[in-house]
C-alpha positions in Angstrom: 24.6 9.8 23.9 22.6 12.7 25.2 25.3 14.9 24.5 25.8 13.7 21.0 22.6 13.9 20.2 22.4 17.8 21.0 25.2 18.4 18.7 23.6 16.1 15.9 20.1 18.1 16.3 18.7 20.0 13.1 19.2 23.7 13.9 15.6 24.7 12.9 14.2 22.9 15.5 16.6 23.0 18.2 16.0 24.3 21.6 12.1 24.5 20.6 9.3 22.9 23.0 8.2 20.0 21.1 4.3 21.1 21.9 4.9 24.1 20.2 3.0 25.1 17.5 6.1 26.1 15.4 8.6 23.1 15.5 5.4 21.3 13.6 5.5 23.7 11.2 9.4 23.5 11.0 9.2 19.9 11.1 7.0 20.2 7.6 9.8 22.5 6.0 12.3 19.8 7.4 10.5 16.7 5.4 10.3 18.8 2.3 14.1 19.9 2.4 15.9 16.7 3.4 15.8 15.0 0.3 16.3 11.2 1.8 13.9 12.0 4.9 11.3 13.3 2.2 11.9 9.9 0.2 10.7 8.0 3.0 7.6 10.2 3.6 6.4 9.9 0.3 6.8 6.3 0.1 4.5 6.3 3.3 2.0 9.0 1.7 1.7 6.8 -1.2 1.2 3.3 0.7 -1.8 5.4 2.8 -3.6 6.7 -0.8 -3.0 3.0 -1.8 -5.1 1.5 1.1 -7.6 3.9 1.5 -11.0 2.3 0.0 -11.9 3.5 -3.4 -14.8 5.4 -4.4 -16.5 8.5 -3.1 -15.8 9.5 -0.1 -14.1 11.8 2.4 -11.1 11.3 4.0 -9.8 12.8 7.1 -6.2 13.0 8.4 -5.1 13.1 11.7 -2.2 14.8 12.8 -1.8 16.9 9.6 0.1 19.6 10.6 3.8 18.5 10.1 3.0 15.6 7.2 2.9 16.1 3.6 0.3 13.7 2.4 -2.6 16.1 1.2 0.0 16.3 -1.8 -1.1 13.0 -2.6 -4.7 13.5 -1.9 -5.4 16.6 -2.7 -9.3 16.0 -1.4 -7.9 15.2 1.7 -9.2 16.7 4.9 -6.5 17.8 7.6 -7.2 18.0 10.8 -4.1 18.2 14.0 -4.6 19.0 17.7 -2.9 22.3 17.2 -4.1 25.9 15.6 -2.0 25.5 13.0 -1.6 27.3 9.0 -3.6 25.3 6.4 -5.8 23.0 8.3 -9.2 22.2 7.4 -10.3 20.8 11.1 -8.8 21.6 15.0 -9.8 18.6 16.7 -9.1 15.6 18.9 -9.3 11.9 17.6 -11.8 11.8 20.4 -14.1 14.3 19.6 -14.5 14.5 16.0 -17.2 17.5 14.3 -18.4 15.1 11.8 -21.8 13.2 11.6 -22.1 9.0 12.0 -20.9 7.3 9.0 -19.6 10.4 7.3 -16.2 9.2 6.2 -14.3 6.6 4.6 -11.5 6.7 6.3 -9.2 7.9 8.6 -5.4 8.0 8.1 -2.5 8.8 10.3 1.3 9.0 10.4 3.0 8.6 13.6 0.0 9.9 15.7 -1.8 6.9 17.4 0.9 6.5 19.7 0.6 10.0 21.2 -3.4 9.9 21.5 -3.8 9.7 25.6 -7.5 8.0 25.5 -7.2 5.5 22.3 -10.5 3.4 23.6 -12.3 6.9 23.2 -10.5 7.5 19.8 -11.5 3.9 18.7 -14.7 4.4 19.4 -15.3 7.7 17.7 -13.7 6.6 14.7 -15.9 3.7 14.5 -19.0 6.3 14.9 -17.6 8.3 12.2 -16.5 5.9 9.6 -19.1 4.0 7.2 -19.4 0.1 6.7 -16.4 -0.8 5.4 -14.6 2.4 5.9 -10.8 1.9 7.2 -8.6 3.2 9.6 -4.9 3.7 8.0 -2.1 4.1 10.0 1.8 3.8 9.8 3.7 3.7 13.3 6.2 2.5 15.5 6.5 -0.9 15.7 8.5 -3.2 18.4 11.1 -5.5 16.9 14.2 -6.6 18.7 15.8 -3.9 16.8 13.5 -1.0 17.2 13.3 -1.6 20.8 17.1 -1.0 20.5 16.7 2.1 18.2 14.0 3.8 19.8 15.6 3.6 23.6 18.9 4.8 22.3 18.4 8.0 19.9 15.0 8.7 20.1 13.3 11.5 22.1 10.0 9.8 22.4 9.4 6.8 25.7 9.4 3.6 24.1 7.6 1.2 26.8 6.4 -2.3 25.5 6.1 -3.9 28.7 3.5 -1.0 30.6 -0.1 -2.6 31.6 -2.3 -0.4 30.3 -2.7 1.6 27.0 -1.6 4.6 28.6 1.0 6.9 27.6 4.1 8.0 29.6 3.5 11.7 31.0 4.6 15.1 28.7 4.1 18.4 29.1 1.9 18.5 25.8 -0.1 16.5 23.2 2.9 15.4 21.1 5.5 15.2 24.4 3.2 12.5 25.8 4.1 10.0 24.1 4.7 5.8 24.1 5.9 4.7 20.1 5.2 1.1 21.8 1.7 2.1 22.4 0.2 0.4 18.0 2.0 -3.0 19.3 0.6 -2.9 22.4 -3.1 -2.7 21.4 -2.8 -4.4 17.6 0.0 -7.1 18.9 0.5 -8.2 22.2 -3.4 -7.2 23.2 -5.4 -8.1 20.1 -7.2 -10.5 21.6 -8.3 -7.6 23.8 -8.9 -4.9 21.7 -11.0 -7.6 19.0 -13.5 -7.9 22.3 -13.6 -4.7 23.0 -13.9 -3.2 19.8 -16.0 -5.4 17.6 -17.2 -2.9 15.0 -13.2 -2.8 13.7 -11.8 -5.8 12.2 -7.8 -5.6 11.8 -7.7 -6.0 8.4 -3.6 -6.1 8.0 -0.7 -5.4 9.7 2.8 -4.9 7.8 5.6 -3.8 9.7 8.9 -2.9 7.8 11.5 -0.5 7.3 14.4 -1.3 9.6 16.6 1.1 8.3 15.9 4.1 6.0 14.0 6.2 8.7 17.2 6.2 10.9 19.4 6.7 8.0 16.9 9.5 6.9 17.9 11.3 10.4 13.9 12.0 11.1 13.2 15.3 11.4 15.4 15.7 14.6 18.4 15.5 13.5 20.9 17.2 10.5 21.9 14.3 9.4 21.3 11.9 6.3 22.5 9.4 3.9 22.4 10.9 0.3 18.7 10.8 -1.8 20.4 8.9 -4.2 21.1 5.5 -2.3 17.2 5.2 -1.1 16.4 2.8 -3.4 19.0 0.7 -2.7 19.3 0.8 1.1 15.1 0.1 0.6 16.2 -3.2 -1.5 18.4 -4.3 1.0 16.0 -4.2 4.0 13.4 -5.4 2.3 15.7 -8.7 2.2 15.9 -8.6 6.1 13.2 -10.5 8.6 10.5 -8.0 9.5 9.4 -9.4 12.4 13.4 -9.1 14.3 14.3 -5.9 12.3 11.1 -3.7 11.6 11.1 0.1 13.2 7.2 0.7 11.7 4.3 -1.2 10.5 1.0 -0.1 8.5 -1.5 -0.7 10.4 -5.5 -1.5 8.6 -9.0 -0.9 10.6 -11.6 -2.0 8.6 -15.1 -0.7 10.0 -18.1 -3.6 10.4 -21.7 -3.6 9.9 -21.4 -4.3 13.9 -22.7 -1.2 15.5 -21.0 -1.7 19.2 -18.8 -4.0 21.5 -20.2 -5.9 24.1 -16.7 -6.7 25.5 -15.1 -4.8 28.4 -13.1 -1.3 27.6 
């Protein structure tokens, strides 16, 4: 598997330290260039402007530097751990430069389950985000399938059953990683996390899309299906059970008039 999976990599990132600064910046080009991987992207930039709150308001992304989604929001503020071209912020989810109540949201693509201290990054986006603010998010999700998926092809650790919201060890902020860490807090610990973190209510959870990201071939790998059968491959999967077949889920925060959490963290 390993060995296929070298062969199958995409040449502009392979070989290059996943911490790097550069295979983010490749990784952009990638989603731009692969015309089915840049379907899916769009889809998911267009379900986040869909579920941020209306209104005035600022709006800050996480993880910005290999996405796309300030295309859709062009008032959007971008923000990634590394120094990177373009980027309005350099900064931690757990150490954000912005006032109390000073956003509206906060959106993310595939970055929650890479942040090493999410009670820390809960809490801060709590202290950033107004009343009624959200938290948008699209990650990995654990399914039957996914579990399969996500052992088998992809780089990333994929560990449901681990105690504690921790994330397996890396090198870097993006090689320490768990993609079962958004089920573990939102799903099999919500009871938890609601206790803990009272000023966030989870508004929604929708997993779904069992099949086009792996047909897409991420931005890891060369290959893809062809742009023109997205539609149709999204129609299909759409017909499948979500909760046996799902890879992601968007994931809703909605920020309370409750100022703190009595609850253990």
């Amino acid at each position: 598997m390993k060995q296929l999976f070298s062969l199958l990599q995409h040449p502009l990132t392979k070989g290059l330290d996943l911490d790097d600064p550069r295979t983010t910046v490749l990784r952009q080009r990638i989603i731009r260039e692969k015309g089915f991987l840049s379907k899916v992207y769009r889809e998911w930039c267009v379900r986040i402007r869909d579920t941020v709150p209306a209104g005035p308001g600022r709006v800050l992304e996480l993880g910005s530097g290999g996405g796309i989604l300030r295309e859709f929001m062009p008032e959007l503020l971008t923000s990634d751990v590394l120094t990177l071209p373009r980027l309005d912020v350099v900064a931690m989810g757990e150490a954000l430069p912005f006032g109390a109540a000073s956003l509206k949201a906060i959106v993310m693509t595939n970055v929650f389950h890479h942040v090493p201290d999410v009670r820390a990054m809960l809490r801060e986006a709590a202290r950033v985000t107004r009343t009624g603010g959200r938290v948008v998010m699209i990650e990995p999700w654990n399914t039957p399938w996914s579990r399969l998926v996500y052992r088998s092809v992809q780089h990333e650790p994929f560990e449901p059953a681990v105690r504690d919201w921790a994330l397996a060890p890396g090198a870097g902020p993006l090689s320490a990683a768990n993609g079962a860490l958004p089920w573990i807090v939102f799903e099999r610990d919500r009871r938890r996390f609601e206790e803990a973190f009272r000023e966030w209510k989870l508004a929604s959870i929708t997993p779904f899309m069992p099949l086009s990201y792996i047909l897409s071939g991420g931005v890891s790998l060369r290959v893809q299906f062809p742009p023109v059968t997205y539609a149709f491959i999204r129609r299909v999967e759409e017909l499948l059970p979500q909760r046996l077949f799902a890879m992601f889920a968007i994931i809703v925060l909605e920020r309370t008039s409750t100022t703190g959490a009595p609850g253990p963290r």
